[in-house]
N, C-alpha and C positions, 0 to 999 in steps of 0.2 A: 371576448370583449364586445358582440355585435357590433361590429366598426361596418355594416351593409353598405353605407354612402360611400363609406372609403372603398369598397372593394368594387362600387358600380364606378368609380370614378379612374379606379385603376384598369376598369374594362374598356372606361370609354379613350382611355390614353392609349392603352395596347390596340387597340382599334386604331385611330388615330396613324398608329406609328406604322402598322402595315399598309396605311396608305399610300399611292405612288407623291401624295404631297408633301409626305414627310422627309425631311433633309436625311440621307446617308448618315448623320454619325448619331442621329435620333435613332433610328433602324437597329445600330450598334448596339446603342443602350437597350433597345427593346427587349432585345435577347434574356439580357441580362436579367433587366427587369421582369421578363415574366416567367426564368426560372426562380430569380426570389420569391416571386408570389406563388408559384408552386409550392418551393419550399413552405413560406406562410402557411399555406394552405394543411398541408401537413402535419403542422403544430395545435397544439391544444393549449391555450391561455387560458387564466383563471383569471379573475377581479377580484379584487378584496377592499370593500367598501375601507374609506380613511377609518372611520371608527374602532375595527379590526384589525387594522395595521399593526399597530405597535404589538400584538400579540404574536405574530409569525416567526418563529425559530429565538421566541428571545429565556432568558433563563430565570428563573427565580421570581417568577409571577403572580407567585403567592407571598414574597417576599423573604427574604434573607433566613430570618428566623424558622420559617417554614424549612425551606433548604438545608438549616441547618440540623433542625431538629429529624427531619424527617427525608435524608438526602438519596433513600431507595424510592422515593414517591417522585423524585423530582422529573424522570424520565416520560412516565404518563401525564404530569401535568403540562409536560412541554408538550408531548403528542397530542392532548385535551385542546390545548389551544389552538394547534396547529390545524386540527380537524374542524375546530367552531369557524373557524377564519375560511376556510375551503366552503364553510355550509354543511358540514355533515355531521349535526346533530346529535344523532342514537351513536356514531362512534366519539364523538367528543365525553357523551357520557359512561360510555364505554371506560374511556380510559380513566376519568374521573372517579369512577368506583374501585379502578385497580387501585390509586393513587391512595382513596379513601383506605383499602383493605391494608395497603404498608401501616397506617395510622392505629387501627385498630390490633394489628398485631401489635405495632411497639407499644403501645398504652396498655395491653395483656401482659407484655411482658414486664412492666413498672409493677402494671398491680399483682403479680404471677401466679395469673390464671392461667391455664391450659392452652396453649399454643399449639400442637401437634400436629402436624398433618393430616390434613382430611377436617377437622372443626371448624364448623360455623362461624361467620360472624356471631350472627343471634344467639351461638352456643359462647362468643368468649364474650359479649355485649352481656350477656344471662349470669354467667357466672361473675362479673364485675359487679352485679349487683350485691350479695353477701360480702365483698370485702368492705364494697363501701359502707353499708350500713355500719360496717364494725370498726371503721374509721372513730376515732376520738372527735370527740366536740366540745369541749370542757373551757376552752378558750375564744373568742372571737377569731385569731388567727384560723383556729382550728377549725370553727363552724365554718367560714367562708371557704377554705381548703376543700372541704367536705359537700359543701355545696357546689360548688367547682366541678367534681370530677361527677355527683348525680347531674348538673349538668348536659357534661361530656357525654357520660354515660347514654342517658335518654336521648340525646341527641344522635350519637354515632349509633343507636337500636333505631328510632325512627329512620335517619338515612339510610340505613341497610333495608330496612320495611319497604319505605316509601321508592324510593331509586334504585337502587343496587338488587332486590330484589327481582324486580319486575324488567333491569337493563338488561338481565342473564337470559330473560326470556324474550326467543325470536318475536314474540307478537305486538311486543314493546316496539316502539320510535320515538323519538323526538325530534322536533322541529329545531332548526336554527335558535330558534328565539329562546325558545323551553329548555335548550342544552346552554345558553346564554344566561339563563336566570340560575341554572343548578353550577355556573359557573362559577359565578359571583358567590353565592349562598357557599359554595366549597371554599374557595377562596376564605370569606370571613369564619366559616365553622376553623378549618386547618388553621387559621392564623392564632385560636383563641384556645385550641389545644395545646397548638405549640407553648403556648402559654402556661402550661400545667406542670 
């Protein structure tokens, strides 16, 4: 929390207190007091700017429907948060990509493509491509359906491209701010899947 004053000012009481001018039951407290501040000393605080707050250990972040839809993703999203709020970036999107990768299986398995173990995203993102084409569009219902999931589609291949891709690789990081924009952009893509 760099509290520095606070801690010259705790030096200058402890000083103070081993003074022969300081009263006997000040001396008493001294003790005490500056195995607290050992103690203190010991510990490791973190800050978490108010703007981040509301983010730290809470549930359903992305919202209910998210959650519901998608309630194996919800573990990483909490973890996602909990890492942007500490400052740690490259693992905030870390775990946002795992959250993204539950999405892209369950949407595989709607449109049921190949799931398997060991497959790509870009391999079930690749293969969604031919069912959607072969999707009907005969009705307006239908053509926005269909537009929808090329949508989804393009979108969940770019996020694999773009992020997910390149987070797998050590040479990758992200800053606070940058795991704070892919936060947000996760947040609105998952809410509009969930939608599907």
């Amino acid at each position: 929390m760099q509290l520095k004053s606070t801690i010259i000012r705790c030096d200058r009481l402890l000083s103070f207190l081993a003074t022969p001018h300081c009263p006997r039951s000040a001396r008493i407290w001294s003790k005490s007091g500056s195995s607290s501040r050992t103690t203190l000393r010991s510990k490791h605080f973190y800050y978490v700017h108010d703007d981040l707050a509301p983010l730290w250990h809470k549930n359903e972040l992305f919202g209910p429907e998210v959650a519901a839809k998608f309630p194996r993703a919800s573990a990483d999203i909490k973890s996602a948060a909990n890492c942007l709020v500490l400052g740690q970036g490259t693992a905030c999107v870390f775990h946002l990509m795992r959250a993204m990768e539950v999405v892209v299986r369950k949407l595989s398995v709607r449109m049921k493509v190949n799931t398997a173990p060991g497959r790509t995203w870009r391999q079930m993102t690749g293969e969604m491509d031919d069912k959607i084409k072969k999707m009907p569009d005969t009705s307006e219902n239908l053509k926005r359906k269909k537009t929808n999931w090329e949508g989804a589609r393009a979108n969940l291949h770019h996020v694999g491209s773009v992020w997910r891709n390149s987070t797998m690789h050590p040479a990758t990081s992200y800053t606070p701010a940058q795991a704070k924009d892919v936060f947000d952009a996760c947040r609105v893509f998952m809410s509009r899947l969930a939608a599907l």
